[in-house]
N, C-alpha and C positions, 0 to 999 in steps of 0.2 A: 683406414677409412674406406668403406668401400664406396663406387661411382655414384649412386644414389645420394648419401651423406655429403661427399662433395659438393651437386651441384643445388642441392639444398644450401648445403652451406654457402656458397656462390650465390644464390640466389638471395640470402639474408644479409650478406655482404653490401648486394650491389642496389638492396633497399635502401639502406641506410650511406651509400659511397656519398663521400666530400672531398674525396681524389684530386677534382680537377673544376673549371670554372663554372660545368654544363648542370652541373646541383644545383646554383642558386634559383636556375629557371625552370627545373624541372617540375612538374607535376608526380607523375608516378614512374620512376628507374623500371623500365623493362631488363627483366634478365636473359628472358629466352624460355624455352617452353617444348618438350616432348620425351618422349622417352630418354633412358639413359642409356639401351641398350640399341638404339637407333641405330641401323645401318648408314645412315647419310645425314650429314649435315649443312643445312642452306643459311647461308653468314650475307644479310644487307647491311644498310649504311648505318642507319640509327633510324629511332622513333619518331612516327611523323605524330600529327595533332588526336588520331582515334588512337594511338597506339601511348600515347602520353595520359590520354584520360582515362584507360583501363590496363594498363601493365601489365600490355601484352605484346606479343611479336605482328605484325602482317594482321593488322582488323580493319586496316580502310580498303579504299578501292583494289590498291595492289598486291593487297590479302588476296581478296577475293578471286582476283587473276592467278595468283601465286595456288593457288586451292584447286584453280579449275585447271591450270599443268600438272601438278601433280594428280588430282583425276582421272586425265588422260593417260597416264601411264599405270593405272590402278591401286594411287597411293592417297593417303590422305595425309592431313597435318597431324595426325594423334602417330602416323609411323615412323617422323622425321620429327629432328630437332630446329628449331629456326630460334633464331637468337642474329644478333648486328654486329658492326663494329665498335659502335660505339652504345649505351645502355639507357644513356637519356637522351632527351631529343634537342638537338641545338636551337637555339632561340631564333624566331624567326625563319625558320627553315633553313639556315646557313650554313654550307660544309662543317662536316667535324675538324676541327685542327689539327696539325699532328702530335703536339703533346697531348689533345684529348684522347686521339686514337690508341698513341703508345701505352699511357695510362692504362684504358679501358680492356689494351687487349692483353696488357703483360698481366694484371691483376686477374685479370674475369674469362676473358676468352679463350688463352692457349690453355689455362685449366680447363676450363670446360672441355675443349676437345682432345685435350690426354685424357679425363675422365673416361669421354665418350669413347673414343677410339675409334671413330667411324669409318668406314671401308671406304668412304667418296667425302667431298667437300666441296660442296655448290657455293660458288662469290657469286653477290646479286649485284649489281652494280660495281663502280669506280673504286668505290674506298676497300671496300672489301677484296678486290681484285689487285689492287696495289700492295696491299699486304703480305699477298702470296707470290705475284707478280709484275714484280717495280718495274717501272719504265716499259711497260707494254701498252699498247692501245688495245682496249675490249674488244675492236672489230676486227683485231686480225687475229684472234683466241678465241674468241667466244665457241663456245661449244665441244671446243675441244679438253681433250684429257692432257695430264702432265702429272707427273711424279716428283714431288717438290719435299724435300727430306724426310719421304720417306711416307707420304699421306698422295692421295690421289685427288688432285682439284681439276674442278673445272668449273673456269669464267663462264658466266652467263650476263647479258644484259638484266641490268632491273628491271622487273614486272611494270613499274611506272612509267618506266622510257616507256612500251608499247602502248599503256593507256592515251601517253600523248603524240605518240607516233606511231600509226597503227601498221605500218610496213614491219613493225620491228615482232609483229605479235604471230607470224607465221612463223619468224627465225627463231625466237623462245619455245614454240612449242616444238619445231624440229630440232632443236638443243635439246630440251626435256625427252624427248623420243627415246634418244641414245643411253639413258641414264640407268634404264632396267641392265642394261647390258655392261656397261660399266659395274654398278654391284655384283653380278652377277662371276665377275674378274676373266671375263673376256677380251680378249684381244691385247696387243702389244699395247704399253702404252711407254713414249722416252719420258725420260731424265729431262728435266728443264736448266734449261742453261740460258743463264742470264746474260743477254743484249741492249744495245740501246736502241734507243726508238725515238722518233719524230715525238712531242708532246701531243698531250690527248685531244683529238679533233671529233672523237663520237655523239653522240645524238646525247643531250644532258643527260643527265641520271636524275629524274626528277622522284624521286624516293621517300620525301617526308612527307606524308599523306596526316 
């Protein structure tokens, strides 16, 4: 099956998923949305309230932010894949859980991105960031690159943190800045090695729009 067929497949999957408890209140299961040949791929949390009623990735405000960094670096959302951690939107706007996460991402995500193969992988927020890098706090990563089995990520704050804390919206777009150069397989980047860390003290991840 080649990567196309996959995320098609994936995507008719996670229409119909009863996986976990986040079904019974969903509206419309987002899968995620862009090429399959993408160079980069940007992983948030889950689907906020515009993204539940059209099943889609990033269509509220934090879309719209998210659309306007990648602009600045002369990209749009039809050149990148965006898809979440989690596929439906939690009720109430309420962290994903982590048997919702594990579910969502053993089934739907980590195929997704063997499919894809992408040369970078942007976490937008907390949960997605935990994924690839447990027990770190997003402000002391953010921006930067890491080599993590063998895929190239880098933490970014969510687009929403800056809508509601506007200090945070220079530091995303000088995160975004570095990203052309990152694909581009510039400069050194280590091997992540896993630390402990104080628990998370950053600016909310306010993410379901």
């Amino acid at each position: 099956m080649d990567p196309e067929e996959i995320i098609n497949q994936i995507e008719r999957e996670v229409t119909g998923c009863t996986k976990c408890e986040l079904h019974y209140s969903r509206k419309r299961a987002v899968a995620g949305e862009g090429p399959v040949d993408a160079e980069m791929v940007l992983i948030g949390e889950g689907p906020g309230f515009h993204e539940n009623e059209q099943g889609r990735p990033f269509v509220g405000a934090a879309g719209k932010f998210l659309e306007d960094l990648l602009a600045k670096i002369g990209l749009s959302r039809k050149d990148v894949f965006i898809t979440n951690i989690v596929k439906c939107r939690p009720p109430g706007n309420r962290d994903p859980q982590p048997e919702e996460i594990n579910t969502c991402t053993s089934l739907y995500l980590e195929r997704q991105i063997h499919a894809i193969n992408p040369k970078l992988i942007v976490t937008l927020g907390r949960f997605s960031l935990e994924r690839y890098l447990p027990k770190v706090k997003i402000s002391n990563v953010h921006g930067q690159a890491f080599k993590i089995k063998g895929r190239l990520v880098v933490p970014m704050y969510h687009p929403a943190a800056a809508l509601h804390q506007g200090s945070l919206r220079p530091v995303l777009e000088r995160d975004f800045s570095q990203l052309p150069e990152l694909i581009s397989g510039s400069g050194n980047v280590p091997e992540f090695r896993e630390e402990e860390s104080k628990p998370e003290q950053d600016p909310k991840q306010l993410s379901l729009f």
